[in-house]
N, C-alpha and C positions, 0 to 999 in steps of 0.2 A: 475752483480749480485747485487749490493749496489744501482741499480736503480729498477731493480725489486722487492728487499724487501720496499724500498721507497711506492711505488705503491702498494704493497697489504696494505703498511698499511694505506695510504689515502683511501682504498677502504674498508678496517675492519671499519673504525671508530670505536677507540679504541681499545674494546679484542673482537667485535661481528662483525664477518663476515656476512655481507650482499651477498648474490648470486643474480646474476642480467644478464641480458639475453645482457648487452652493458654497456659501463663504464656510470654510472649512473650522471647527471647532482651534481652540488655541491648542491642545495638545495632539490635533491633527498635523500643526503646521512643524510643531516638534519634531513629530514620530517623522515625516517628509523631511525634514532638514536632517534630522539624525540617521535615517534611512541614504539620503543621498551622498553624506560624506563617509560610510560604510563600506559603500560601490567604490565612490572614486579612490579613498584611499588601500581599496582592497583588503579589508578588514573580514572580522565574522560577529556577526550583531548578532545578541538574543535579544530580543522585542517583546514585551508585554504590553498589550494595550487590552482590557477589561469588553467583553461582549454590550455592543450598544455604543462605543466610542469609534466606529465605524472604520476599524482596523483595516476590510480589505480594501477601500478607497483609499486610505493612504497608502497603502502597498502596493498602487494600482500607479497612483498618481506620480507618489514620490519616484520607483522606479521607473515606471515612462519615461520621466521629464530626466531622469539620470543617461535613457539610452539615446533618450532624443538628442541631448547637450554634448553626449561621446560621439554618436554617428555625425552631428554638425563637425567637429573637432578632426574628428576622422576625415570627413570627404575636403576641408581647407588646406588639411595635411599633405594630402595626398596629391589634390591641386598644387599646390607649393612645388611638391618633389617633381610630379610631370610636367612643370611651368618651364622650371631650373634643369631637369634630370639628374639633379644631385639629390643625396640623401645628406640630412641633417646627422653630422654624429653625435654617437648618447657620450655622455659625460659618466655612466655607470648609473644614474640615479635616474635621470629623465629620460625613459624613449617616446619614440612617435607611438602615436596609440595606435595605430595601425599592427606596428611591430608587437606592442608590447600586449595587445590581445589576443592575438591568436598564437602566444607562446613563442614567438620567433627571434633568433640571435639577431640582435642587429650586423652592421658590417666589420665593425673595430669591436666585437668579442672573441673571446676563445684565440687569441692569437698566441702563438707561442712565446717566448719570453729570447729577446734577442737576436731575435728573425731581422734580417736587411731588411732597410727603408723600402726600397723600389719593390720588393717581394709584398710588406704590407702595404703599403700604396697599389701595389697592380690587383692583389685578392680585395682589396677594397673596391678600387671602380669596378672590377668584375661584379662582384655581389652587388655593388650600389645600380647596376643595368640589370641584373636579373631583376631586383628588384623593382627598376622599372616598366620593364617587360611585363614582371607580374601587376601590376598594378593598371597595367593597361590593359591586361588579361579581365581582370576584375571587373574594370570601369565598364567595358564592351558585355562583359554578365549579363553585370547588373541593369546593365541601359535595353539589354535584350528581354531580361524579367518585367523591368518597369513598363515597355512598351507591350508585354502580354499578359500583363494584370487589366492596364490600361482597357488594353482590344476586347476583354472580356468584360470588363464593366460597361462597356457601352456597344457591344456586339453580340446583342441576342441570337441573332442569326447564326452563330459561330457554334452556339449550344446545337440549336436544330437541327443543322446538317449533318455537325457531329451524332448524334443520336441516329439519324435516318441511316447513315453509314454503318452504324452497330447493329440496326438490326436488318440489314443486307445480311451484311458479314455473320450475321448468327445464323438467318438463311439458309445460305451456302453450307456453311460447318453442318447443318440440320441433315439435308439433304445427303449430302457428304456421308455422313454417317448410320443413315439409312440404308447407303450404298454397300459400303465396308459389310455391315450387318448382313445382308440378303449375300454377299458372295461368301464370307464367314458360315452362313451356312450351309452352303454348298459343297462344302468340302472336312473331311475328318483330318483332325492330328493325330498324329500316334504318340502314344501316351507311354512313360514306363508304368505307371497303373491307372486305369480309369480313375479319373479323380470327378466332383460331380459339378454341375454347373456353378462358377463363380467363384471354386475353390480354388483355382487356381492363384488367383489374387492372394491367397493366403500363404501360399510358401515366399520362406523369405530370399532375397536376392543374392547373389554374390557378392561376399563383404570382402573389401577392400580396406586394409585401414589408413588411418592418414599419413603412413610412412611410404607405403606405395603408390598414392595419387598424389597430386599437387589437391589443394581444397582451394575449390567453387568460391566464387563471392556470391553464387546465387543470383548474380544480375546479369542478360543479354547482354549484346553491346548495344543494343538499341535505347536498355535499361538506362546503361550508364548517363545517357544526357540527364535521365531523373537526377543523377547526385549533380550537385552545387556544391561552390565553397560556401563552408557553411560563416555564415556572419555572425557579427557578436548578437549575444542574446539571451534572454533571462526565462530561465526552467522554474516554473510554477509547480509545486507538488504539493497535494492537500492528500487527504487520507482519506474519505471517500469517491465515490463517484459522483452524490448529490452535490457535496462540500463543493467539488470542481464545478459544477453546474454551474451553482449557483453564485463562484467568482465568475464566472465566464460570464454570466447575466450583468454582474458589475462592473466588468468591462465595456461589453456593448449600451452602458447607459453613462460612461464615462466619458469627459473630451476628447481621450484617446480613441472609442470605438470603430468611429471612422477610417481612422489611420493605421489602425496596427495590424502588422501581420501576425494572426493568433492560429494557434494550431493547437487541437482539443487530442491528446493519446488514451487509447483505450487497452485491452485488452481483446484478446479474437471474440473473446465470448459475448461482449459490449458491442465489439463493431462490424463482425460480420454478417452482408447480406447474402450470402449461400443459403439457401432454405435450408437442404440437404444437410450439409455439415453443423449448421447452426441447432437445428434439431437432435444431436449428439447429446445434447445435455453437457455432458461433464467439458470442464476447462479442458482437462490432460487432452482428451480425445478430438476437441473444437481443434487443437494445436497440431495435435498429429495429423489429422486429417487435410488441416491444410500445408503442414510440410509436404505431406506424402505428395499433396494435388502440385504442388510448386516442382519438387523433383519431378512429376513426372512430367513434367511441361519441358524441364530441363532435357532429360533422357531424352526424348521424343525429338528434341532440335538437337541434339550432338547425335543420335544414332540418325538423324538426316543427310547431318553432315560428313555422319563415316562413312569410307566408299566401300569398305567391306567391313558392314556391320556382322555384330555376332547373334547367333543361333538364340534367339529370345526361347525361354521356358515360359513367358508370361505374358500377356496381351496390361499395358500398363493402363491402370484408370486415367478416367480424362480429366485434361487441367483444368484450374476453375475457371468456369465462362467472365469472370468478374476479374480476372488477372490477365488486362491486355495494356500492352503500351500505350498507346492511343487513348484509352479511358482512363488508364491512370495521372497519364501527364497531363488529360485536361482536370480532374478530380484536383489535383496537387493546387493548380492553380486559382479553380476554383474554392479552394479551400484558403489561398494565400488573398483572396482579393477582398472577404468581408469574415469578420468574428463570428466564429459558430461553433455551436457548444454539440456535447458527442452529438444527442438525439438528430440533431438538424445534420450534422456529418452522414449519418445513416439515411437519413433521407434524400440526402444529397447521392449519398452513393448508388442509392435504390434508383434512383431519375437517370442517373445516370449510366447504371449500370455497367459501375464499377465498384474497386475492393475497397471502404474507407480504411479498414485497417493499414494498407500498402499505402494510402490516398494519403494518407495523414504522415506517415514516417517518409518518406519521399519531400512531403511538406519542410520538413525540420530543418535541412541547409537553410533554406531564406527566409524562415519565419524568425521573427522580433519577440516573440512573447509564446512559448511549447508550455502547456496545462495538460500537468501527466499524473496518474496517483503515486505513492510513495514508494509503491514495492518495483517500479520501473526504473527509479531514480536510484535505489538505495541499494540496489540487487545485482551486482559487476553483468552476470552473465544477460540477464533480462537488457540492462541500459543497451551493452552491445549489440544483442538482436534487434533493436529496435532503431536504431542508428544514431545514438546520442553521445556527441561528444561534446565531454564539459570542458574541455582546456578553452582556461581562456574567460570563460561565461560566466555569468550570474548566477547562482542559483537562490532561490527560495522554499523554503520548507513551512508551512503554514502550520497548523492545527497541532504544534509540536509538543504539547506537552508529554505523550507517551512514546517519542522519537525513540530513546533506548529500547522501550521494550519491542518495538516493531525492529527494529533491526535485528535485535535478538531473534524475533518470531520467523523474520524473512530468512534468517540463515541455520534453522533448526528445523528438524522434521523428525517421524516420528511412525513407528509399523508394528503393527497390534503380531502378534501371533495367527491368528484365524489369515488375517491377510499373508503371512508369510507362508503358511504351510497348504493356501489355495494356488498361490502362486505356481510353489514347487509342481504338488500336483494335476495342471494344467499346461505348465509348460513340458512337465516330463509324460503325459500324452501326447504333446503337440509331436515331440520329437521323434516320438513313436508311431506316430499317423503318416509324420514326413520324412521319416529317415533316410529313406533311398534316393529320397527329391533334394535333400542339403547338400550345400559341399563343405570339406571337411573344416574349412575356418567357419562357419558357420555352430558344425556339429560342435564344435571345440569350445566355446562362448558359449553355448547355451550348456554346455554339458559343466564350465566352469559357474555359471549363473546358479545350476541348480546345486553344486557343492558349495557356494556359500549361502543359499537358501538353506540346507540342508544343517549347515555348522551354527547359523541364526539360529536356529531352531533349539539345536541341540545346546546352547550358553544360555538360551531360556530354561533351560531343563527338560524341555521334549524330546520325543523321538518320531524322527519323518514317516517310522513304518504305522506307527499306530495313529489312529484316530486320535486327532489333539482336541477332542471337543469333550472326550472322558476320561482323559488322564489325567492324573493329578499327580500334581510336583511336590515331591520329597521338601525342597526347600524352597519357600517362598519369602515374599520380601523386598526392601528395593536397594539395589546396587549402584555406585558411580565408578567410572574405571575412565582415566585416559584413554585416549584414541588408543595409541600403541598398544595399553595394556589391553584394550579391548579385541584388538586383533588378533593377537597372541592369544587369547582365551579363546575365541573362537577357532583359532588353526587356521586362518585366514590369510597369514601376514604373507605367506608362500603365493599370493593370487596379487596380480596386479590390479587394483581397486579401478585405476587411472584408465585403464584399459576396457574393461569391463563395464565403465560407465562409458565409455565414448561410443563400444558396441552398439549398446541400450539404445543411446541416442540417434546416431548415425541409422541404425538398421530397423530401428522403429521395430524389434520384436515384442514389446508390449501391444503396438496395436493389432500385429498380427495375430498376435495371443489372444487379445479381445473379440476380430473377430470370427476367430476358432471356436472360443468360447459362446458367442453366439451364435453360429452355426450349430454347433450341437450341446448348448447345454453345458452345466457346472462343469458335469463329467460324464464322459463317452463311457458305454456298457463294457465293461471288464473284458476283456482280451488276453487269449492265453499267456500271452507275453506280459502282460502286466497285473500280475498276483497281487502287486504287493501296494495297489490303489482300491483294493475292492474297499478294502476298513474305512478309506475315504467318504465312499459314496454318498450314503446317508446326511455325515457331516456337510460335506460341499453342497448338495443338493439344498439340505435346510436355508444355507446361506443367501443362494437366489431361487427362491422360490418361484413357481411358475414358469421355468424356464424350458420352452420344448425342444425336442428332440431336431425341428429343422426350423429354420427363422419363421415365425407368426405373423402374421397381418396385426397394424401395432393398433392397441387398445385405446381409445379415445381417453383413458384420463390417464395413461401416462406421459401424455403431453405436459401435462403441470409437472411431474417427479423426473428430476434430470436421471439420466440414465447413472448406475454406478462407474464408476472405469477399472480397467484391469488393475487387479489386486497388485501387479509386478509395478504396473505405473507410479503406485505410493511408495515400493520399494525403490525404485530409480529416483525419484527424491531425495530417498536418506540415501543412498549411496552417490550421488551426485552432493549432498549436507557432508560426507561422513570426507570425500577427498576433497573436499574444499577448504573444509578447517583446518585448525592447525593446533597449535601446542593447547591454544584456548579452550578448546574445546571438548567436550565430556559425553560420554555415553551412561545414560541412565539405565538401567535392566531393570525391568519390573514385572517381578516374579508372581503372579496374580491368581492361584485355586491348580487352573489349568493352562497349557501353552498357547490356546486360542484368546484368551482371557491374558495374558500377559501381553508386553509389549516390550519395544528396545526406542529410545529416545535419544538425538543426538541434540544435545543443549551448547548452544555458545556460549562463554562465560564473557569474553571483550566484545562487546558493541564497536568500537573504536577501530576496532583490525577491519574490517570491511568499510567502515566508515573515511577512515583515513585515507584512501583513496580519491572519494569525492572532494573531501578538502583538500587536496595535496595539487587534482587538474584545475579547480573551478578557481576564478579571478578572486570571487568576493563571493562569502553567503550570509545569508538573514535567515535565523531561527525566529520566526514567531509565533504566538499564542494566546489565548484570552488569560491564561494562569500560566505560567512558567513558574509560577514559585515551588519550590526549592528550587535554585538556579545552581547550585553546587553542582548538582548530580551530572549536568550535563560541560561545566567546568571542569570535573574533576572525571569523570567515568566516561567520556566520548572526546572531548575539544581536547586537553595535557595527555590521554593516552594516544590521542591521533596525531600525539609533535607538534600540536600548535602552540605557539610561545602566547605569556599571560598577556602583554602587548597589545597583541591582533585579536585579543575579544573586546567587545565594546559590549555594553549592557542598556539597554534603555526600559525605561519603565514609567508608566503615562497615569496618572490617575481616571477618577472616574468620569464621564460627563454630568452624573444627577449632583444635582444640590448634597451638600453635607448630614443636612437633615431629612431625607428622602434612604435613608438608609441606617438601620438599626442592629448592630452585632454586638451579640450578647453571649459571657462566658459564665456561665451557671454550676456554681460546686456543689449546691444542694437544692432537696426538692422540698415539697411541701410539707413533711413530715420529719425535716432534718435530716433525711436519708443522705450520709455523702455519696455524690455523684463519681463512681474509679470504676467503671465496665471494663472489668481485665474476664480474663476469662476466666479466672477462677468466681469473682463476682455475679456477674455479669445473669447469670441465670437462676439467682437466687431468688423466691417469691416475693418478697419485698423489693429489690429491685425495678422484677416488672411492673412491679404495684407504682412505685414511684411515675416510671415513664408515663403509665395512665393516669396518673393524678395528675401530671407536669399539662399532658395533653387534652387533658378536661380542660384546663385553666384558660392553657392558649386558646381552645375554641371557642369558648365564652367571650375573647376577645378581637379574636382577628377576623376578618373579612373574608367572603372567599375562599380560596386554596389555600389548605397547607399541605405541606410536602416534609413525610417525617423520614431522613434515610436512618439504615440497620446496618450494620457491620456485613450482615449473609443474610441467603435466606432461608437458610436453617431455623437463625436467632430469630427475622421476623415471623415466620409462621408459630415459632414456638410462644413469640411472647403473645399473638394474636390469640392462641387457643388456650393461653392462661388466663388473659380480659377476657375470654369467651365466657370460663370457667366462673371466673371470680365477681358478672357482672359489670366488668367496667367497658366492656363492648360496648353494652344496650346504651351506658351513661354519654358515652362517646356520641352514639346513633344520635342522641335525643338536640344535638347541634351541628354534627358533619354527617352525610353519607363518607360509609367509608369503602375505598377501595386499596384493593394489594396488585401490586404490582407482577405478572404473568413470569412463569420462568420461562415461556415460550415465545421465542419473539414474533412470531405469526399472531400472536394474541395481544399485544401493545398496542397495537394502533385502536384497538376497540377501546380495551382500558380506558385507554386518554380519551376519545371520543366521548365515553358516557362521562368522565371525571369534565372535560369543559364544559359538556352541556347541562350536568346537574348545577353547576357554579353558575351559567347563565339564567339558568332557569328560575335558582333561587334567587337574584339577583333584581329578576323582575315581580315574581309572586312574593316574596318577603315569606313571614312566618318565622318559626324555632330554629329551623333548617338552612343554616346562614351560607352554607357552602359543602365542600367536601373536603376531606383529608386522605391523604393518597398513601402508604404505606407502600417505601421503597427500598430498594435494595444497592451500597456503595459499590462502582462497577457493574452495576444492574446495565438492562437496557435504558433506566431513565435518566441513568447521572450523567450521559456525556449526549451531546447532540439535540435535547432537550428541549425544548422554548417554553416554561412557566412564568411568562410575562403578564403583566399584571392583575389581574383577577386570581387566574390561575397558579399564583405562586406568590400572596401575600405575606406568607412565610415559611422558611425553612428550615426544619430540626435535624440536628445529626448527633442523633444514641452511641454514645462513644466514639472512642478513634478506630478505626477499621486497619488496624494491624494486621501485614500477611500470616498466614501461617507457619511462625517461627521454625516450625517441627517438618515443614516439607523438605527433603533430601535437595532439592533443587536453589530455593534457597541457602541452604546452608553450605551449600557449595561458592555460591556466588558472597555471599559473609568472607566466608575466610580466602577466595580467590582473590578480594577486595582489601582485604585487610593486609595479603600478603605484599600485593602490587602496588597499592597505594600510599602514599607519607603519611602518617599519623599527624595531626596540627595539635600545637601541645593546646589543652583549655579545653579541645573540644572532644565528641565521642569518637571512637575508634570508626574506621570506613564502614565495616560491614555495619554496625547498629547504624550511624548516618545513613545507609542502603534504605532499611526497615520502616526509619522515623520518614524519610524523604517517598515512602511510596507510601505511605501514608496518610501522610499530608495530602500529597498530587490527589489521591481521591478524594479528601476531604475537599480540598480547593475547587475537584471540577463538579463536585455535587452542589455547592453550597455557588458555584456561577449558573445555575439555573436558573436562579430569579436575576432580574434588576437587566431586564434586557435593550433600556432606552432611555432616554434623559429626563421625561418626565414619571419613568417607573419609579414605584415604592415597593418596601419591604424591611421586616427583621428577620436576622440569620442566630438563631438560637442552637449554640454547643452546646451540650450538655454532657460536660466530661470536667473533674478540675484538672487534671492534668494539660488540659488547652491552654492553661493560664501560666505555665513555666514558659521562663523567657526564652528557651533553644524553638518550644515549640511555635509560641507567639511569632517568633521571625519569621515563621516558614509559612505564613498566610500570608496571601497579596496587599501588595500596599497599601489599596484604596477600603478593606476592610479593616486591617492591621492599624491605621491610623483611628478608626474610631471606633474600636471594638471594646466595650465595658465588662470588665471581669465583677460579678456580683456573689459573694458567699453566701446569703441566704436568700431563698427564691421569691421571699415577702417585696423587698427593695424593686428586685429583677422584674418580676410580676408587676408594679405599679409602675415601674417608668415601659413597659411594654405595654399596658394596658392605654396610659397617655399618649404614646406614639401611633397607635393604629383609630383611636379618638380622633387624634389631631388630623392624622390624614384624611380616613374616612370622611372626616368632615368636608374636608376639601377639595376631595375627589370626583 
């Protein structure tokens, strides 16, 4: 008895029971205890816990048990208040969690200063009865949700009818419009020009802007019952799609599975079961296509509802059959009542035939646990569409090591020349085809669209009348210019950006563009009216090749090749990137042979400005990742410039699970011939050099096991140094104990690679012989450094040929240097921000190549640097802790070579 209360309490850690699916490792029960006092005291955790120390089970667990212990706290609260009908007042420091999660004043704030007793006593019991009003509002929800999760878990029969009723109702609508069809053609419209079947669809509508309508929430009122108040709850964001899988799999094999409400966020492209729209290929046009389908659902019920509607020019396409009330609000729930990850969402939606993408955001008021990818969370405009509100909530950010630069990536874009000057040309046909069909706010926006196409073109140094596929630019080169300054250079600054991008969006004249352009091709046959497109032709034509003259019957293998989208679509990006930044931000001009071949680039410099947002609504967030080291960068360059005080970061960082001796890092300053090891780039491609690396990698082969994994700074360097051992013979010397493979620049070609590289390691493994394994030549940043699994066999050892410094000399960099140097404090001792910038993305690669191997607690492995410069102490810190403690720096490769040959002995043996 006196042993098992022992045991639960080392498993509570302290008064908070953690539930856990197997007795949880000791730096499990940490990361959970550290993790839970993060939440409660609404802090910002960075979290390093090493791959194989089973990080998203604690993330899984710890968090759970934090929302489980706040909703208990929550509903006693709440009881309390509706027992009594008084509210508790705060003291300034302590509110009810009820209050203090979902952002709200309690009743004694914000009071004026001197205000009579009876005035603040009466706004007080006022607000303290709203307040219980609302709570009663809540309770009555929630008790109506609980009983129709309930109905559905144990009411099959609920599903079936529903279903039978859907396809009644589709029936009807069938027939229906069979009907329409056959009187439709019994009758002519009169036309201002014959226009030909279907085109009609293509002129664009009557544009209103938002200053003359009220704007839509885009929901029926029938809709509205979908929205809930939304409850507290914790946003999961990892960075891929698989990544989210396969927490979502950790969840439903967790004690939480049962219980939680989990909702999986996709993008349309992920989760739409439209055949029709889904078959679009491109993102841009999956999205347009279902805006379009949603307005016209709208249109169609408010011109029902006018009793003297107007004069339609257009018969509107029909709404999506998968966007009904009825199917969504059961989807919603069925999605609330068990853990389902996207694929099973889609299936669900398909059974049911309904939208998972609606199905799932509808979901978000009452789910406990939203599993979204990064660019939804991190992206102002995206989170809103989607319906996500952080005040108040959780958030978590997983797989965070490259957080900065995806924030970066998410709020820059970027338009080649060929794209800019197809655009023009395309839409100043459109307008030519349509003119007498637009109305003048229409004409006005597109006529302003093609003048700043036209001034784009010309800050490149082209000119719009000639063919930009043969001209060539006076001056070439690459240019950085502030926003302002860049407007001004282009003679822009006279055009409302603000305005012109809401057009784009609101009027959907890119898809209409799109499909004009597939209606007839790159470009329509020359027109007396339009001279000054003939020079065009050729060029555009080259561009999409095979495109005829009236829409084709579509070709069976461009089903695998998404379709491209309109050239204007990638502009509306950058001009949607270019009014959203601010002082931070830069425009790159890169001036490339000819205008088709150049491009304009808008680059974020502050991560932290879009970021700061998230941190400013959300209660409490957790950064974590298997390498977080350098932790500076995101202390220093996103947390202090987003106004977070040094305070409210908490750090935590776990060692490994394997044994001490199950793991061997080694720092090597020279090779076999006394060559010192310093691959800078003046070194670095010296013929002795590479000779060294082949002698280094002779050595290790004769000893290691299995896989080795040697990474290259690029893969420039690796093919060059491969085709110098080709030259010099140390290829074949290599061959004669590893097959060797190179790693693919194609990512469609990866998955083969890895394939033959395990199964030659297996193979050799059972047949024995000379041919002890293979050695994989890869590339830092490559597709094998991040997401990777070279677990045991397959990744005995890891080499890494220098440090993989960015490209000093890129304009883009060097902007971000001195952006960094100017905005950030100098700390006396150490290097100036912008080199800390260089050294810390450096590192980051170096850290997430070299976590390839050692993926489980009874994995083995050595991690072999080969650089001395690894061995200075600024750089030494910036490796993870659980290497960093036992890493051996060795000056001559004689010593290094004996105590590695001993280590892969000892294990082997053992293994």
């Amino acid at each position: 008895m006196l042993q098992k209360i022992m045991a639960n309490k080392t498993q509570e850690v302290g008064d908070i029971h953690f539930p856990f699916p197997f007795t949880p490792y000791s730096i499990q029960k940490d990361f959970m205890a550290e993790l839970y006092q993060v939440l409660e005291a609404g802090k910002i955790g960075i979290f390093e816990s090493p791959t194989g120390t089973g990080k998203s089970l604690s993330l899984i667990c710890g968090a759970l048990s934090w929302l489980r212990d706040f909703e208990k706290k929550k509903r006693q609260e709440e009881a309390r208040v509706l027992e009594t009908e008084t509210v508790p007042l705060s003291d300034g420091k302590h509110q009810p969690s009820f209050l203090s999660s979902s952002g709200q004043e309690t009743p004694d704030t914000l009071r004026p200063v001197g205000e009579p007793d009876w005035v603040t006593q009466f706004v007080q019991k006022k607000e303290a009865r709203d307040l219980v009003d609302r709570l009663k509002e809540e309770q009555i929800r929630r008790k109506k949700r609980e009983e129709r999760l309930q109905q559905i878990r144990h009411d099959t029969q609920l599903k079936y009818a529903a279903k039978r009723e859907r396809q009644e109702e589709e029936e009807t609508e069938r027939l229906l419009r069979l009907s329409r069809e056959v009187l439709a053609a019994g009758t002519g419209a009169e036309l201002l020009e014959q226009l030909a079947s279907g085109e009609e669809e293509l002129v664009l509508s009557e544009y209103e802007s938002d200053e003359e309508k009220g704007t839509a929430n885009g929901l029926d009122e029938d809709e509205d019952d979908l929205e809930e108040e939304h409850v507290t709850k914790i946003y999961y964001c990892s960075r891929t799609h698989s990544q989210l899988t396969q927490f979502v799999h950790e969840v439903q094999k967790s004690p939480f599975g049962k219980d939680t409400r989990l909702v999986s966020l996709g993008s349309r492209q992920n989760l739409c079961v439209n055949e029709d729209v889904k078959n679009l290929g491109s993102v841009q046009l999956i999205n347009d296509r279902c805006m379009e389908m949603q307005r016209s659902k709208h249109e169609s019920k408010s011109r029902a509802e006018d009793k003297e509607p107007k004069r339609r020019r257009q018969e509107p396409r029909g709404a999506c059959p998968f966007y009904n009330y009825k199917q969504l609000q059961l989807l919603r729930d069925e999605v609330l009542v068990e853990v389902k990850d996207i694929e099973q969402l889609v299936t669900l939606g398909k059974e049911a035939k309904a939208c998972p993408y609606y199905g799932s955001r509808f979901a978000i008021p009452a789910a406990q646990l939203v599993v979204l990818p990064y660019q939804m969370l991190l992206h102002a405009a995206t989170r809103q569409a989607a319906g996500i509100r952080l005040q108040g909530q959780v958030v978590i950010i997983d797989e965070a090591h490259n957080l900065i630069d995806t924030i970066t990536s998410i709020h820059s874009a970027e338009v080649s020349g060929s794209q800019l000057c197809q655009a023009h040309s395309q839409l100043l046909q459109y307008m030519e085809r349509y003119r007498k069909r637009l109305k003048a706010r229409n004409l006005m926006y597109i006529r302003q669209i093609l003048y700043v196409l036209e001034k784009f073109v010309t800050v490149l140094g082209g000119n719009i009348k000639q063919n930009p596929n043969t001209q060539s630019l006076s001056q070439t080169g690459t240019e950085l210019k502030t926003i302002n300054d860049f407007l001004f250079q282009s003679q822009i600054d006279n055009i409302n950006l603000f305005k012109v991008q809401r057009y784009c969006e609101k009027s959907m004249v890119s898809r209409k563009l799109f499909g004009f352009t597939e209606r007839y091709g790159a470009v329509l046959a020359p027109r007396k009216e339009q001279p000054k497109l003939a020079g065009f032709q050729h060029f555009l034509q080259s561009l999409q090749p095979g495109v005829a003259e009236a829409p084709a019957a579509p070709v069976e293998e461009e089903a695998t090749v998404p379709r491209p989208a309109s050239p204007l679509m990638h502009i509306e990006g950058f001009l949607a990137a270019l009014t959203t930044a601010n002082k931070d931000g830069r425009v790159i001009l890169s001036r490339q042979g000819t205008p088709s071949q150049s491009s304009l680039k808008l680059l974020l410099l502050n991560p932290a400005v879009p970021f700061a947002q998230v941190v400013k609504e959300c209660r409490a967030m957790v950064i974590a990742g298997g390498t977080m080291q350098p932790v500076s960068d995101f202390r220093e360059q996103l947390l202090a410039c987003a106004g977070v005080e040094a305070e409210r970061v908490v750090e935590f960082s776990c060692g490994h699970v394997i044994p001490p001796d199950n793991i061997l890092p080694l720092i090597i300053c020279s090779g076999p011939s006394n060559q010192q090891l310093e691959f800078t780039y003046l070194k670095r491609e010296l013929p002795q050099m590479m000779d060294e690396i082949g002698r280094i990698l002779c050595n290790l082969c004769n000893v290691v096991p299995g896989g080795v994994v040697c990474f290259f700074p690029s893969y420039e360097y690796q093919r060059q140094v491969h085709a110098h051992w080709d030259k010099s013979g140390l290829l074949a010397r290599l061959a004669v104990r590893k097959k060797i493979f190179q790693e693919p620049k194609r990512a469609n070609q990866v998955e083969q690679v890895l394939m033959e590289y395990s199964r030659c390691i297996k193979c050799c493994a059972q047949v024995g012989g000379m041919v002890t394994g293979a050695l994989l030549l890869s590339v830092v940043g490559g597709k094998m450094s991040e997401g990777i699994n070279f677990s045991d066999d397959l990744g005995r050892c890891v080499v890494m040929v220098g440090m993989p410094y960015p490209n000093i000399r890129s304009p883009e960099l060097q902007e971000k240097m001195a952006y960094l140097d100017q905005t950030l404090p100098r700390t006396p001792g150490q290097a100036p921000p912008g080199k800390a910038l260089v050294e810390n993305l450096c590192m980051k690669a170096v850290n997430q190549s070299i976590g390839r191997a050692i993926r489980h607690q009874k994995d083995f492995a050595s991690i072999v640097l080969l650089d001395q410069r690894y061995a200075r102490p600024p750089i030494l810190a910036k490796l993870p802790a659980w290497i960093r403690d036992r890493v051996e720096v060795k000056a001559t490769f004689g010593p290094a070579f004996a105590t590695l040959r001993k280590f892969h002995h000892k294990k082997s043996g053992h293994s």
